[in-house]
C-alpha positions in Angstrom: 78.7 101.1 122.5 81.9 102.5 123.4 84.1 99.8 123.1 86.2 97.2 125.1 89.7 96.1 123.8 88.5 93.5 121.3 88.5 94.8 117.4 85.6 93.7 115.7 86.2 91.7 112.7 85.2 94.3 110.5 87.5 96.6 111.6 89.8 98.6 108.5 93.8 98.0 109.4 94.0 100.8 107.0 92.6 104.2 106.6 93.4 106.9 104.6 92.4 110.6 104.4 90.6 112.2 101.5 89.7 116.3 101.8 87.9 118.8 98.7 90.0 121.3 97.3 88.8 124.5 97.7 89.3 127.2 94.6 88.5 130.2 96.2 87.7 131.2 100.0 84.4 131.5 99.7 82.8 129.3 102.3 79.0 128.5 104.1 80.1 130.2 107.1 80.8 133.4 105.0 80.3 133.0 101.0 81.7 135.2 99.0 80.3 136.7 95.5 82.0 135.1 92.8 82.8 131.6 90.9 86.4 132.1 90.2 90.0 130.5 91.0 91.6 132.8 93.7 94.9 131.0 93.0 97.1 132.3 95.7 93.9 131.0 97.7 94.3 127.8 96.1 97.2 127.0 96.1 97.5 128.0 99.7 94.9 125.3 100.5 96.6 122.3 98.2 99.9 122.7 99.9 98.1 122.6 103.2 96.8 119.9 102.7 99.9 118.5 101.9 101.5 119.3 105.1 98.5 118.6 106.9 99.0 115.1 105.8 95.9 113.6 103.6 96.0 110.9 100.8 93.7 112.7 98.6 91.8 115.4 97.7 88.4 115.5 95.9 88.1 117.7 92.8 84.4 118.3 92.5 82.3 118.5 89.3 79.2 120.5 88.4 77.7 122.2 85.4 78.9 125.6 86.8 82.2 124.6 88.1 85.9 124.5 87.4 86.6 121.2 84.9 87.8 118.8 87.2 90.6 117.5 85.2 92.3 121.0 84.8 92.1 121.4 88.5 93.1 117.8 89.4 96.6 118.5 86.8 97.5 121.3 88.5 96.6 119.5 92.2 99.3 117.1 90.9 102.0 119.6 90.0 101.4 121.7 93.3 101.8 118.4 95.8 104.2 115.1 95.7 102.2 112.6 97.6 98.7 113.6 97.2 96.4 111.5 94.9 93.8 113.8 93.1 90.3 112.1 92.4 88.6 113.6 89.7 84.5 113.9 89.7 84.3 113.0 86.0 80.0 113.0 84.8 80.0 109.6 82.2 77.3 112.5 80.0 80.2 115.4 79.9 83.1 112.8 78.2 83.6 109.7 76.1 84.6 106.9 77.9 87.9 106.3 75.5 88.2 110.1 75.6 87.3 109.9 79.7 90.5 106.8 79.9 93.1 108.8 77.8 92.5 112.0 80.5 92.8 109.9 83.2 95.6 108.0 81.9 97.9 111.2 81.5 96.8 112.9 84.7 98.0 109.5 86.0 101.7 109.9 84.0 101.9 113.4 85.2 101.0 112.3 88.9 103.7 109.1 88.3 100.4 107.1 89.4 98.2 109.1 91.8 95.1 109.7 89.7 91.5 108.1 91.1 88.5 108.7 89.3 85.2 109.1 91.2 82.0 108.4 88.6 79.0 110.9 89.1 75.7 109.0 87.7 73.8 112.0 88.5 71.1 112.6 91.0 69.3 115.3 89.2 67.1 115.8 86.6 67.7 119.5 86.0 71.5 119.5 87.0 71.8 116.7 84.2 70.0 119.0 81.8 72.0 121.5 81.9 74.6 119.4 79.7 72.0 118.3 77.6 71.7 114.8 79.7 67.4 113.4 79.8 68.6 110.1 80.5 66.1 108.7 83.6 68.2 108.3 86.7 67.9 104.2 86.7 69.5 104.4 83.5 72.4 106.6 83.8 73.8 103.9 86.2 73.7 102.0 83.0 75.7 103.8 81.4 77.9 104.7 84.4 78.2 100.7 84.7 79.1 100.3 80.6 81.4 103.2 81.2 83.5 101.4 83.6 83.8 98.7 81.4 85.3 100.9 78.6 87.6 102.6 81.0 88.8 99.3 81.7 89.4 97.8 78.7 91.2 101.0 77.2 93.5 101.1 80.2 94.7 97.3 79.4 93.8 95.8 76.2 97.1 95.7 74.1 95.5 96.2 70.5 92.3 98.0 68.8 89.0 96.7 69.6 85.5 97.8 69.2 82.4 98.4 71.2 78.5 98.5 70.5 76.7 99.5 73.4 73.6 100.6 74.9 75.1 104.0 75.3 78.4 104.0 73.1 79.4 102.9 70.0 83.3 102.9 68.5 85.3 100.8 66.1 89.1 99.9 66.2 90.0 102.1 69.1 93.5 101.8 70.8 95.6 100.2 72.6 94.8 103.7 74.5 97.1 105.8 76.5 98.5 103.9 79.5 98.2 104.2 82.6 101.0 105.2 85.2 101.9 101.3 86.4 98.2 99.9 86.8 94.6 100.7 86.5 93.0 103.8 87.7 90.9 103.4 90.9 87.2 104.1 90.0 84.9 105.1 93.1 81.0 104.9 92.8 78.4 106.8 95.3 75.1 106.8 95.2 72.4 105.0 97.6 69.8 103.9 94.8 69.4 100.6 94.0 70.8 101.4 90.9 74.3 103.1 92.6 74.3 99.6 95.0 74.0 97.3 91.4 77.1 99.2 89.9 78.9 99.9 92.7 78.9 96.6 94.4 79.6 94.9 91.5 82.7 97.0 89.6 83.6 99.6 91.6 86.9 99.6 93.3 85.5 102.5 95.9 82.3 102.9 97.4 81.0 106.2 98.7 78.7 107.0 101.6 78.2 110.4 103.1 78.0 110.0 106.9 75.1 108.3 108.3 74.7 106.2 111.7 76.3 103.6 112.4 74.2 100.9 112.7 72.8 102.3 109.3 75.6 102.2 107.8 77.0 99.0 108.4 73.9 97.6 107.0 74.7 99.4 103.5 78.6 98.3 103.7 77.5 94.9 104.4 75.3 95.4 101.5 77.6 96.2 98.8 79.9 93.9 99.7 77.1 90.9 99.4 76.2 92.7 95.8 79.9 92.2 95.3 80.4 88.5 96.4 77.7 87.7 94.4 79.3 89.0 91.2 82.4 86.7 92.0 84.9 89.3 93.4 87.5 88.2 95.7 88.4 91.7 96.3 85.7 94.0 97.8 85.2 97.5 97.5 86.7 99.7 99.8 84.7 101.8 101.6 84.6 105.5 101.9 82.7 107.8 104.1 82.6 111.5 104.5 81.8 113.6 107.4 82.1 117.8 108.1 83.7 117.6 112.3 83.2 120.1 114.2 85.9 120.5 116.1 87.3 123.0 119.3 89.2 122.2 122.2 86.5 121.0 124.5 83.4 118.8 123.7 82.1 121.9 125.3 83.7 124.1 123.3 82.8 122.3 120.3 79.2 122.7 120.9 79.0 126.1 121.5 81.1 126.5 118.1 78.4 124.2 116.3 75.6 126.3 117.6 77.2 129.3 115.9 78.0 127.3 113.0 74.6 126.3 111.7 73.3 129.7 112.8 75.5 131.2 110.0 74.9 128.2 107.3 71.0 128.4 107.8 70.9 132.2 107.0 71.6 130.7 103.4 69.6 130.2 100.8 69.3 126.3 100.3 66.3 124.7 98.1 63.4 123.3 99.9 62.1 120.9 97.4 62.6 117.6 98.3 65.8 115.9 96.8 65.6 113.8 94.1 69.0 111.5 95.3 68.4 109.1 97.7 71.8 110.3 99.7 69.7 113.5 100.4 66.8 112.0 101.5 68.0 109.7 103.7 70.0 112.6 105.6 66.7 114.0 106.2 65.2 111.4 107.4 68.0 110.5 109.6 67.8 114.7 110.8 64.0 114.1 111.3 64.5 111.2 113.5 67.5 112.6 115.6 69.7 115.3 115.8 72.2 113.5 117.5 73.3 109.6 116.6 76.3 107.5 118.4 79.1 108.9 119.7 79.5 112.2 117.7 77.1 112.3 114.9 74.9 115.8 114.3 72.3 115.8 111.3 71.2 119.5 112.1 73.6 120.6 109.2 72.1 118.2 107.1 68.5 119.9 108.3 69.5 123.6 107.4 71.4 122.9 104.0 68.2 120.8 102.7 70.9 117.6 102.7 72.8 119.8 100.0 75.8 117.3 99.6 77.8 115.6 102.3 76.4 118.0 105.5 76.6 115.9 108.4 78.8 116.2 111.0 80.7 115.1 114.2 81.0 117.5 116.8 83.3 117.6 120.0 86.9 117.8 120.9 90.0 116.2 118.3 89.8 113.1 121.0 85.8 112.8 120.5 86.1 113.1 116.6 89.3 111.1 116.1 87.0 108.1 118.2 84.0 108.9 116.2 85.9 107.9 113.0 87.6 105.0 114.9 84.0 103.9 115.7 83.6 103.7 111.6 86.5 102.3 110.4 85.5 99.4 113.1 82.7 99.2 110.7 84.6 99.0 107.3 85.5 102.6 106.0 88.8 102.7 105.0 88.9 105.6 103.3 87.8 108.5 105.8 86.4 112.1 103.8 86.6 115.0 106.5 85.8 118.7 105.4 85.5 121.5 107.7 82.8 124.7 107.3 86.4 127.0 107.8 87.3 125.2 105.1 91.5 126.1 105.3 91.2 126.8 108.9 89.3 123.7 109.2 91.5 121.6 107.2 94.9 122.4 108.8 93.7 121.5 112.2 92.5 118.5 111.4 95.8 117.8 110.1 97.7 119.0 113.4 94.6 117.3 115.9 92.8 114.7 114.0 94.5 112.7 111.6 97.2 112.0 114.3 95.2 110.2 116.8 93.6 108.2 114.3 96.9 107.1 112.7 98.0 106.2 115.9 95.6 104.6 117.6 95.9 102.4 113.7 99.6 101.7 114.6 98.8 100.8 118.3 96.4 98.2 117.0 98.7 97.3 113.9 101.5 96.7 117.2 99.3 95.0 119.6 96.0 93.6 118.1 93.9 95.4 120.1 92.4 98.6 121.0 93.9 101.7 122.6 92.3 103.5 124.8 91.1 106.9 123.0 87.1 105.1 122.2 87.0 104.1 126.1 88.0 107.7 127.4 86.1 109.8 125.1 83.0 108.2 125.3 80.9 111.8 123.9 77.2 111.3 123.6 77.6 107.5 125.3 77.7 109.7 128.7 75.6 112.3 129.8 77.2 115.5 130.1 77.7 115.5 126.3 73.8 115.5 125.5 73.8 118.8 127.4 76.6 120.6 125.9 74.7 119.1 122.8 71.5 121.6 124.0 72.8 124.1 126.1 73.3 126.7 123.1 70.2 125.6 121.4 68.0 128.5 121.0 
């Protein structure tokens, strides 16, 4: 469906921008030898996406990376307005230890910091940090986490915990805060993630998925939510890697070359253990090519290695792609190129723009513009074959 005027009652007045900072510029299209901080590189990229104008950036976490707290400080200190979200692992730090961290990134940042909570999605990943918890139960522990985070953020004299998972006596009050609670996203597609998530999470986190298929797991955790007595529902977040040129055409012939490049990597072909992963398989099995922009093929080649899919065609054909979500809930819009700096400034000059105001347009009139009528992509024909034509 392409659209008519009329905006669903779903639809997000709000949507902000979230990016990953890069460390180095090692990327798919061409990775470089090498785990290290190229800061010139880096700081290049933070500032960039300053101008470019995001909201946030993502700080990712994994046993061979960067510590995401380090890297989220110095985010902070290179930008004014952009709120760092820190991948924190509940196995890698106390929760009292986790809120104290938090809390002073969040004093340093006068109130930026977000926290998104890793659970884990696999076994040997985990085990590298000497985590054997099964997967249903580190949700557990990611939901008594949350509660501890909580509680040290606000409680205004000592208290005591005996947990499942953690045990303390007398702790606090802790550090505080900036002005108010930390945000604290959740992702995850387990029964387990939706329990946690849908119930205490002040984010939730998808990776890009059809529409149709999506809305059915926003409406999800927001029924998980109502059910646990929240007023306020999570807001949702969604992540996508566009494909961008200035042509749908263009775009295309760009994305043909792209995943040419990313498949001569080596990606693992086991099956994935997270049910993110497996999902964007199944979705790649079933289609290539979903809605108005969608493309799994990335997902295919990288073995669903992370958020892979993507939208491909022109900054008017992506900008109403996302539009199409945010009709659907997301409010919070992750986009992350394969270029990753090249990538991320352009969507700052073509992108982000016609989203934000075709938002004000709507805030103004109640209604939609007119960028989801005239870029229709794959709801018209000519799209499909631009979406072939470089196949091999």
């Amino acid at each position: 469906m392409i659209g008519d005027g009329a905006l669903p009652a779903t639809a997000s007045p709000l949507v902000e921008f979230i990016s990953l900072s890069h460390l180095n510029p090692s990327t798919e299209l061409n990775p470089v030898p090498g785990r290290g901080i190229d800061l010139p590189f880096f700081r290049t990229y933070v500032r960039a996406l300053e101008d470019a104008g995001y909201d946030y950036t993502l700080l990712p976490y994994g046993s061979g990376s960067a510590d995401s707290f380090v890297v989220a400080s110095a985010v902070g200190q290179l930008t004014e307005r952009i709120r760092p979200i820190v991948a924190l692992r509940p196995n890698t730090t106390f929760p009292t230890v986790g809120a104290q961290k938090l809390a002073t990134l969040d004093q340093l940042t006068e109130g930026r910091a977000v926290v998104h909570l890793i659970s884990g999605g696999n076994d040997t990943e985990q085990a590298r940090q000497g985590d054997y918890l099964p997967k249903e139960r580190r949700y557990a522990r990611t939901s008594e986490y949350i509660d501890i985070l909580r509680r040290a953020w606000t409680e205004t004299a000592p208290f005591s915990h005996a947990g499942e998972f953690y045990r303390f006596d007398g702790f606090g009050p802790g550090f505080a805060p900036y002005e108010r609670p930390i945000p604290i996203s959740i992702g995850g597609q387990s029964d387990e993630a939706f329990a946690v998530g849908g119930a205490k999470a002040d984010i939730f986190s998808f990776w890009g998925e059809p529409l149709a298929d999506l809305s059915g797991e926003i409406d999800r955790v927001h029924a998980i939510a109502r059910a646990a007595g929240r007023t306020t529902l999570p807001r949702i977040w969604v992540t996508f890697r566009p494909i961008i040129a200035k042509t749908d055409e263009l775009a295309w012939r760009k994305a043909q070359e792209y995943v040419a490049r990313i498949a001569r990597n080596a990606y693992p072909v086991d099956t994935p253990q997270n049910v993110g992963s497996q999902r964007a398989l199944a979705f790649a099995e079933r289609s290539e090519l979903y809605d108005r922009a969608l493309w799994t093929r990335t997902a295919a080649v990288t073995n669903a290695a992370g958020a892979s899919t993507a939208l491909v065609g022109s900054p008017e054909t992506v900008a109403a792609a996302i539009l199409d979500y945010v009709d659907r809930g997301a409010s919070l819009v992750s986009i992350r190129g394969y270029d990753t700096l090249v990538d991320a400034i352009d969507y700052g000059r073509h992108v982000l723009p016609l989203v934000r105001q075709e938002l004000a347009h709507r805030a103004a009139t109640g209604t939609r513009g007119s960028l989801q009528a005239e870029h229709p992509g794959n709801y018209a024909p000519e799209y499909g074959a631009y979406a072939t034509a470089g196949r091999p």
